[in-house]
C-alpha angles and dihedrals in degrees: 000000000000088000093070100045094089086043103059087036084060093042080057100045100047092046077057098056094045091048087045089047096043091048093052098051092110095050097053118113126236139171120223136167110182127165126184092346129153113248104240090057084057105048082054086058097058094038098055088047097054091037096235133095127240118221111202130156118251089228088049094045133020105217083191099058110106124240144165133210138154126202142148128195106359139126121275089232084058098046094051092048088054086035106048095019120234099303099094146070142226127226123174117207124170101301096350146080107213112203122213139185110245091223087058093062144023109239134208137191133190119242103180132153143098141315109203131175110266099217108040096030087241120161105237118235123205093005116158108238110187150171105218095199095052092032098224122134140160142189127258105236128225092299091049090250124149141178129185120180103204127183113249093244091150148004095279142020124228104217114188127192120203131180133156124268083011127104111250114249127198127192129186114221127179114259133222096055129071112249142168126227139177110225103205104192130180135232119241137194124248132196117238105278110238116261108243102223091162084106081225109149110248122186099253099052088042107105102216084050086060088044092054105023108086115230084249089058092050092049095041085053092047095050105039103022093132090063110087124171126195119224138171103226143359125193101199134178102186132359101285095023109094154068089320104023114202095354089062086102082063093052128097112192143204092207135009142191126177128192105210098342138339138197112206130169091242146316136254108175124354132359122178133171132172097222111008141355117201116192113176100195122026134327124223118181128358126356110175123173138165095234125356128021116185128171120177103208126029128321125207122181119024140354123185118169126169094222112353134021113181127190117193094189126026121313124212107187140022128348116178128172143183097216104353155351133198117191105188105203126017124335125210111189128011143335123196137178151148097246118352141025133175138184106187085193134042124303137216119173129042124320105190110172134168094224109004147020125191134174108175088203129018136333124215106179128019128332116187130179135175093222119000122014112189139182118199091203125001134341129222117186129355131000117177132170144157086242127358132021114184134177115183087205143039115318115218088179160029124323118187119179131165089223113011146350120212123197114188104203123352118357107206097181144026131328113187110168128143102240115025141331124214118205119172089197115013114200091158144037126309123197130188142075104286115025122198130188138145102220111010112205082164147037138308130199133195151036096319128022110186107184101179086205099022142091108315124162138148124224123207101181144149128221131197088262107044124025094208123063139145122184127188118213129190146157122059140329095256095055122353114177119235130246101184135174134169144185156189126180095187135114097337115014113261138179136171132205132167135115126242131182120239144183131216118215114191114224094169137338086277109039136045138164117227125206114212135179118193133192113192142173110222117209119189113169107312090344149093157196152160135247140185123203141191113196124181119179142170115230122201114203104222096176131348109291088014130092142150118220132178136158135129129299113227094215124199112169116186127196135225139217119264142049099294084060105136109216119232112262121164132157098216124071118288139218111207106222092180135308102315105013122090139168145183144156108271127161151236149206148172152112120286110209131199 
């Protein structure tokens, strides 16, 4: 066993020195003075000096063909480039140089090395090194080492190196041939980056962007954001596997198509992917994915998402969304999902969503929502929803809600819900069962009109019928709605409800006449009826929140089928309408407070 110890040590050492030999071919000197020769005698000439054979192809390259060179003293590398030009390449194996036409093979070569501070002498981590034309980049690792392997497109390489809170270097190298360099880059000082406070979504704070974007893809966009490329395409897999691998996020693209997912810079034309699209500026065109869209700048054109499309900056076109869409600044055209949709800006165009509708500023067309439909300013147009629809600001308008309409400041237009309607200023109609407003300039209709600055009294009064009665009015002078109740304990138990609408006329600033229509349900015993009464009256203002009013009470009670039907019975002349109608002049008087 020991005898083969220096066996095996000399094998070694001999294949070394062969490796070492074969490596070096192209570096070898050599002296030649040729005039008017052909080229293959040439080529003999080189060969025999550095002890080694070159292998070509006649097509590739004429050995006929006459030259003439003179050189003493130079690589071989050197001599074949003056001699062939620079449309060849260079190949070693074992004892020969194989020469190839450039057009024949894609060629790579190696640029690696370190990026180090050139103030302190520190060795970089997670700096972005990178080639602009080709479009390939790395990262230095914890000890500030990188290595990129580029294709020898052209004389020269543009290699660019990018941090964060440095100053970006390039530096132009020769291609065609591996080399090492130390990239010595300087700190700058920045000022202080503006806080966006907009609350408009940005890649980088949107969290399926942080789920799909790699750590390496994060770093690469915060250190060399400012460099953008145009391309025509990009095939991509993943985010980071495809046509233009990390720098992808730096990329703006005429067409797209990405396998599972993609990150481009931007898109300018048509982006589709079957499951999600990332763009980290802005979208013009057409993005189409299976799941998730998210751009973090503005769109413009169409977006089309499965299940989530997501805007950080304004959208003008379509949005449409399986679940959900969220638009973070204005939108101009039209929104649609399945559940939710947001506009964090103002729109103007169409949100038509299943469940909800929001709009965080004005809205200028229509807004729906299933459920809730919300403006965030004023709304101008239609708002409908199942529940609740709800403008911050003035409504020029219709709102139309299954439960309630809220109006922030003026309504200038129409409210209809099914339970009750807010207005702070109504200069329109309301319609619902309980109407609400601070200062009424309009009308209000329903079971009960509460106007906070508006039109607001109490009748105590007696009819000809029931002694006892008590009538809330409120709204404004030009039309109040009417609460009313009666009643009559002898000699058979009676009592009277129903709601009526009125209207207050000034004569002076002591006397009115009032004009009110009521509509009542009469009970006596077992038994009812309905009446309809007209009721003007004069009212005398004795002192302020006190007058006395009086006047008649034009009567039409009508019966019913069955057996609670209350038979007519008055004690004042009749006029017979029909069977079971029946009216007279009857009266009325009280006190109105307040």
């Amino acid at each position: 066993m020991f005898l083969l110890r220096p066996f095996f040590i000399s094998l070694f050492c001999m294949l070394l020195t062969l490796q070492v030999n074969a490596q070096n071919l192209l570096n070898k000197k050599v002296s030649i003075n040729a005039k008017r020769e052909p080229l293959s005698k040439v080529l003999n000439d080189i060969s025999r000096q550095g002890n080694f054979f070159f292998s070509y192809l006649s097509n590739v390259l004429p050995p006929d063909s006459i030259v003439a060179i003179s050189v003493k003293d130079k690589p071989v590398k050197q001599v074949l480039e003056t001699l062939l030009g620079s449309d060849y390449i260079y190949k070693e194996s074992g004892n020969y140089i194989i020469i190839l036409r450039k057009s024949a093979v894609q060629n790579y070569f190696v640029v690696s090395g370190f990026v180090t501070d050139r103030t302190t002498g520190r060795k970089l981590p997670n700096a972005s090194v990178y080639e602009r034309q080709q479009l390939i980049s790395t990262l230095t690792n914890n000890d500030g080492y990188f290595r990129l392997r580029l294709k020898e497109r052209s004389p020269t390489a543009a290699i660019s190196v990018s941090k964060d809170l440095y100053a970006d270097t390039t530096l132009l190298v020769p291609a065609g041939q591996d080399q090492e360099l130390d990239l010595n880059i300087s700190p700058v000082t920045y000022q202080l980056k503006v806080v966006d406070v907009t609350g408009k979504h940005t890649l980088d704070r949107n969290w399926f962007a942080k789920v799909f974007l790699s750590s390496r893809q994060k770093l690469t966009t915060l250190n060399i954001g400012g460099f953008l490329a145009d391309k025509p395409y990009q095939f991509s897999l993943t985010p980071g596997l495809g046509t233009h691998g990390r720098m992808s996020g730096q990329v703006v693209n005429k067409f797209s198509f990405n396998m599972i997912g993609g990150y481009a810079a931007g898109v300018d034309g048509v982006e589709v992917g079957t499951i999600f699209n990332m763009v980290k500026n802005d979208m013009k065109d057409v993005q189409i994915s299976g799941f998730l869209n998210i751009v973090g700048g503005k769109a413009s054109g169409v977006q089309i998402a499965g299940f989530h499309n997501n805007v950080g900056d304004s959208l003008t076109g379509v949005q449409i969304g399986g679940f959900s869409n969220i638009v973070g600044g204005d939108m101009e055209g039209v929104q649609t999902t399945g559940v939710a949709g947001t506009v964090k800006g103002k729109v103007r165009g169409v949100q038509l969503q299943g469940a909800v509708a929001i709009a965080g500023d004005s809205v200028k067309g229509i807004q729906v929502g299933g459920v809730i439909s919300r403006a965030g300013g004023a709304l101008e147009g239609n708002q409908t929803s199942g529940v609740i629809s709800s403008a911050k600001g003035d409504v020029a308008g219709v709102q139309i809600a299954g439960v309630g309409n809220i109006s922030g400041k003026t309504m200038r237009g129409v409210q209809i819900a099914g339970v009750f309607n807010y207005a702070r200023r109504l200069k329109g109609l309301q319609v619902g069962i309980v109407n609400i407003t601070d200062t009424t300039d309009g009308f209000s209709i329903g079971l009960v009109n509460i106007a906070r600055k508006g039109y607001k009294k109490v009748s105590v009064f007696a009819t000809d019928e029931l002694p006892y009665n008590i009538a809330w009015k409120s709204g404004n002078k030009t039309i109040y709605s009417i609460l009313t109740g009666g009643i009559n304990n002898e000699p058979v138990p009676t009592w009277t409800a129903g709601l009526g609408v009125g209207n207050l006329w000034t004569i002076s600033p002591a006397l009115s006449l009032s004009t009110e229509l009521y509509f009542t349900t009469l009970v006596r015993g077992s038994s009812t009826a309905q009446q309809l009464a007209l009721r003007p009256s004069l009212q005398w203002k004795i002192t302020n929140g006190i007058a006395i009013m009086g006047g008649p009470a034009f009567m039409m009670h009508m019966t019913g089928e069955g057996e609670n039907v209350l038979p007519f019975k008055s004690s004042y002349p009749t006029i017979k309408l029909g069977d079971k109608v029946h009216s007279w002049l009857g009266w009325q008087a009280g006190i109105t407070l307040f």
